[in-house]
C-alpha positions as CSV (number, residue, x, y, z in Angstrom):
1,X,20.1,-24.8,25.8
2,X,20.4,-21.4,24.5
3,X,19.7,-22.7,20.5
4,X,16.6,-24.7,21.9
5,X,15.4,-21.8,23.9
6,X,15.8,-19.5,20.6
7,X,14.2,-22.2,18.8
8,X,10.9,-22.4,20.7
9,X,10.8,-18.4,21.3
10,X,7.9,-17.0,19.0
11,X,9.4,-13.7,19.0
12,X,12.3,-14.6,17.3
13,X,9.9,-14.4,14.0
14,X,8.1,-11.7,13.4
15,X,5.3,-13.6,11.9
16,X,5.0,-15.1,15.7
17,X,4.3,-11.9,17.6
18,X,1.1,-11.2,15.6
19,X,-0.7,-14.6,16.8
20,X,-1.7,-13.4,20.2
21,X,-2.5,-17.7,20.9
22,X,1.4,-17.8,20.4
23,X,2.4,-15.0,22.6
24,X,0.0,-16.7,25.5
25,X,2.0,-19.9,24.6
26,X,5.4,-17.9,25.7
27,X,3.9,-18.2,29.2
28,X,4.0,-21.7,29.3
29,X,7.5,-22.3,27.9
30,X,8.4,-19.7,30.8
31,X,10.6,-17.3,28.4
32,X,8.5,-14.1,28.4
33,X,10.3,-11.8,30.3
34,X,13.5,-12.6,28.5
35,X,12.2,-11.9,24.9
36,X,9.5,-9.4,25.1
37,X,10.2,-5.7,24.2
38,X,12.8,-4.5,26.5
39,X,12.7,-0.8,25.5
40,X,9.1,-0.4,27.5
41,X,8.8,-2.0,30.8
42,X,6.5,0.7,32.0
43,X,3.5,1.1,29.4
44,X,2.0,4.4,31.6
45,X,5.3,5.9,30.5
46,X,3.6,5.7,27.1
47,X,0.1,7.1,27.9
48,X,0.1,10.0,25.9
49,X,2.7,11.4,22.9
50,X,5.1,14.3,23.8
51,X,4.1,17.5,22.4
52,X,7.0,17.2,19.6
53,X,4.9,13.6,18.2
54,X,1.1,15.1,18.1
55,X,0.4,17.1,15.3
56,X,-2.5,19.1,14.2
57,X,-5.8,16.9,13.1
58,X,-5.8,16.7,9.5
59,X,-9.1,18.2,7.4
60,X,-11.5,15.9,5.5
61,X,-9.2,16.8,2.1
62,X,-5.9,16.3,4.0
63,X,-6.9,13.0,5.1
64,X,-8.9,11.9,1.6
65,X,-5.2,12.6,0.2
66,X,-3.6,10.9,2.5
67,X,-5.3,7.4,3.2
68,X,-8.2,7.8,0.9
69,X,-12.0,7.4,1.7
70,X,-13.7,4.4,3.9
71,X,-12.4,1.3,1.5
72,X,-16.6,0.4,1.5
73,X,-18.0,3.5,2.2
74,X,-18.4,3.0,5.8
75,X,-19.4,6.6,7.2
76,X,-18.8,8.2,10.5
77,X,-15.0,10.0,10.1
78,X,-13.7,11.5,13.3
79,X,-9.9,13.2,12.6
80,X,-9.3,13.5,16.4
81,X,-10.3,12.6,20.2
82,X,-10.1,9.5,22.1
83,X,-12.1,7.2,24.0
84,X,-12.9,7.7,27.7
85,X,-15.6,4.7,27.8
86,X,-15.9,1.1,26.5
87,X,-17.7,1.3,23.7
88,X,-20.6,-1.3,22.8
89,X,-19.9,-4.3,20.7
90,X,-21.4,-7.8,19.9
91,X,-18.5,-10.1,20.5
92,X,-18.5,-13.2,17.9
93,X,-16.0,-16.0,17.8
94,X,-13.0,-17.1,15.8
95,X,-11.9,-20.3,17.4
96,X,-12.2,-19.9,21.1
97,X,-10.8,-16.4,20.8
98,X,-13.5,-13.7,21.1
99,X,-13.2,-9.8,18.9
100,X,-15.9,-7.4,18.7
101,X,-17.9,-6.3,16.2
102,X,-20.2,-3.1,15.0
103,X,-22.1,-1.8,12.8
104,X,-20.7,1.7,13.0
105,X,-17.1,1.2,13.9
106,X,-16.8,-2.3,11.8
107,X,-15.6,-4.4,10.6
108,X,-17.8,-3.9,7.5
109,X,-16.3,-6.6,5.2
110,X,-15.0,-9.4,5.2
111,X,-12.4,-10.7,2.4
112,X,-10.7,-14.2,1.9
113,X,-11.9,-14.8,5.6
114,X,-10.5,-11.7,6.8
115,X,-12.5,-8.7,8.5
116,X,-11.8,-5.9,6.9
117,X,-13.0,-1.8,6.9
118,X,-13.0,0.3,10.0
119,X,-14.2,3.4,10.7
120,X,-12.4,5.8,10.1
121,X,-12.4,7.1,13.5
122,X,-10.9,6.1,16.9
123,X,-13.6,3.5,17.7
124,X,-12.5,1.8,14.4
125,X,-9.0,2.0,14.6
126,X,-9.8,0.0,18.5
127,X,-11.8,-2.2,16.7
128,X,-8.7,-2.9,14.1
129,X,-6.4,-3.3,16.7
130,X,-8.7,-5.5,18.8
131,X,-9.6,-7.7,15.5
132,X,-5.7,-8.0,14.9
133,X,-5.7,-9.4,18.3
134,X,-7.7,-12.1,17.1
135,X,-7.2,-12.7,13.3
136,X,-3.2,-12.9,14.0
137,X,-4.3,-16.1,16.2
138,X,-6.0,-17.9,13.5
139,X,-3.2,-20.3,11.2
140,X,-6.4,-20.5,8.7
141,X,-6.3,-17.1,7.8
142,X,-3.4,-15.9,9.0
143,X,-1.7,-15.4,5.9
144,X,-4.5,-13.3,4.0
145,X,-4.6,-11.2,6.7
146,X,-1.1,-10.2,7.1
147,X,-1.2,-9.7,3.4
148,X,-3.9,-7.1,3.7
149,X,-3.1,-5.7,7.4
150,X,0.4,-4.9,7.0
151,X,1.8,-2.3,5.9
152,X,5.0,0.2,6.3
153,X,8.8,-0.6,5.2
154,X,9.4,-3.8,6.9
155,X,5.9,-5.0,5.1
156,X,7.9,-7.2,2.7
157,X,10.3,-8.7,5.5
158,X,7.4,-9.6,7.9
159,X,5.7,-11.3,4.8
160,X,8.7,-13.0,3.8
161,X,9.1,-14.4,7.4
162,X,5.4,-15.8,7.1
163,X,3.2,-16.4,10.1
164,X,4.3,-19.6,11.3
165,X,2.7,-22.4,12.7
166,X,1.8,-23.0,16.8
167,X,0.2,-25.8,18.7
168,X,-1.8,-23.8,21.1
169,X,-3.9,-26.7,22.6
170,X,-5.3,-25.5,26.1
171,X,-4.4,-22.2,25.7
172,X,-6.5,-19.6,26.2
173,X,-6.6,-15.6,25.3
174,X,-9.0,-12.9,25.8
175,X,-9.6,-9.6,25.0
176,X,-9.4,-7.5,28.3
177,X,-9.2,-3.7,28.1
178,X,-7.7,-1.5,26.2
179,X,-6.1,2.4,25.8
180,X,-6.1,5.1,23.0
181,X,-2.3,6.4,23.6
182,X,-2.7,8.3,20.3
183,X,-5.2,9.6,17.7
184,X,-4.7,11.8,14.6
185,X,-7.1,10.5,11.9
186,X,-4.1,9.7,10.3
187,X,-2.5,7.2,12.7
188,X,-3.5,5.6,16.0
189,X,-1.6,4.0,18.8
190,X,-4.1,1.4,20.2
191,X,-2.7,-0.6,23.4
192,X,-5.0,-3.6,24.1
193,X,-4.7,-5.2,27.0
194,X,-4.6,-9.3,26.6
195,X,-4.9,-12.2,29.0
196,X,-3.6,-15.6,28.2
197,X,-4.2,-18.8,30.0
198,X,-2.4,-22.1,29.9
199,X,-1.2,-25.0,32.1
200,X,-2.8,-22.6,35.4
201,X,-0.7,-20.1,34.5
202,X,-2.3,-16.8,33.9
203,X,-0.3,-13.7,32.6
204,X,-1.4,-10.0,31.6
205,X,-0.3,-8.7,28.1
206,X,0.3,-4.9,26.8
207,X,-0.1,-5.4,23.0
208,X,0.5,-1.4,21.4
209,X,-0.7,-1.9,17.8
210,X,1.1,1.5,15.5
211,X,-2.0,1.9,13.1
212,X,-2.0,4.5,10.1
213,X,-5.0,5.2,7.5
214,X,-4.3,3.7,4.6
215,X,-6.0,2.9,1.4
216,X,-9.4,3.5,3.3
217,X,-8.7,1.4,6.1
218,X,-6.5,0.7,8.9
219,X,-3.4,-0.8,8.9
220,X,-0.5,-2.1,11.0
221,X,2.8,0.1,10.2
222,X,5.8,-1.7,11.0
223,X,9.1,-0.5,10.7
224,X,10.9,-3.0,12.3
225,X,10.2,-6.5,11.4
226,X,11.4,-7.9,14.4
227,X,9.2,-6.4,16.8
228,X,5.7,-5.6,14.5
229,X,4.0,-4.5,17.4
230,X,5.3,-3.4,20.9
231,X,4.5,-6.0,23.5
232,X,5.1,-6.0,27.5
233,X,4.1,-7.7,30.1
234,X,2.0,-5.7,33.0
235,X,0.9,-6.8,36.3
236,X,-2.6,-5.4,36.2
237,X,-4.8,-3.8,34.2
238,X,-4.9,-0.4,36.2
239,X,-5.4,2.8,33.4
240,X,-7.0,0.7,30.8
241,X,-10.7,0.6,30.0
242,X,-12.2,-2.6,30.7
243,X,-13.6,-4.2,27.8
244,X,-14.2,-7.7,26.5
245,X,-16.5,-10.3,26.1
């Protein structure tokens, strides 16, 4: 029993835990609790970095060094803050899955199917993080966007490991609110709140995408390939922002 259930677990991949249409399949096959990331069971313990993890917002030269300029130019650089208010998006469609879209925060471009270039800004690095939510879910493009979206020292294992395959007929996720836990221009810590559907069950996600500047855009920065992003499950969406389609 315990092979099959490790055989049917997304999470034992790391490809799996970026296709937010898989982690909403987890409710169905009943395993969640057991396989999600132990180490945070209480995501308002995360709400805001200790004193010794903040660090000074970088200038405009610092962060040009650092991650480079807007990959296509797209203007509007903010180095520090957060945002207390849902900001305004048109929400478009991959598959039944909705992710917004702007014309100041982005995305901007689009490459081999994949939305690319965010502001370089908090609003962008939300829109990154909400966009991931989405293009992770989508076995069409799956690949190009992990190849582009990934980066940090596990990149190479995650890309090894591939993205999988899932049969996600009647399930359904959504975009539902959201929380800036951390902001320095040069990284972001963007938890977005995800619902998934299936079978009558309902459950409420905590998805904390680890985001840093690089090569003008955001990207995912995973250090440990078994656990890409840091996911929980919450019983509500009390202390996020409500946001969504």
């Amino acid at each position: 029993m315990a092979e099959d259930t490790d055989q049917k677990n997304p999470f034992t991949r790391p490809g799996f835990i970026l296709a937010a249409v898989v982690v909403a399949l987890v409710v169905v096959l009943g395993v969640v609790v057991g396989v999600v990331n132990a180490t945070r069971s209480d995501p308002e313990s995360q709400s805001s970095p200790s004193p010794s993890e903040s660090s000074a917002a970088p200038t405009a030269d610092e962060s040009a060094a650092a991650g480079g300029a807007s990959v296509c130019g797209l203007s509007g650089e903010v180095l520090s803050g957060s945002i207390s208010t849902a900001p305004a998006a048109k929400w478009e469609y991959q598959g039944t899955v909705a992710y917004p879209t702007s014309s100041e925060a982005g995305p901007a471009d689009t490459k081999n199917g994949v939305r690319t270039c965010f502001q370089h800004s908090p609003e962008g690095a939300l829109f990154a993080a909400a966009n991931a939510v989405v293009q992770g879910s989508d076995e069409s493009t799956v690949k190009a966007w992990l190849d582009y979206f990934v980066t940090g020292s596990a990149r190479d294992q995650v890309l090894s490991a591939g993205a999988g395959s899932s049969t996600g007929s009647g399930t359904r996720v959504e975009i539902a609110g959201f929380r800036v836990l951390a902001y320095d221009g040069d990284s972001a810590r963007i938890d977005v709140a995800v619902r998934g559907s299936a079978s009558g069950k309902t459950l409420n996600l905590s998805m904390v995408y680890p985001l840093v500047w690089d090569d003008g855009d955001w990207k995912l920065n995973v250090t440990d390939a078994s656990a890409p992003i840091d996911v929980a499950t919450i019983p509500d969406l009390a202390g996020y922002i409500t946001w969504g389609a």
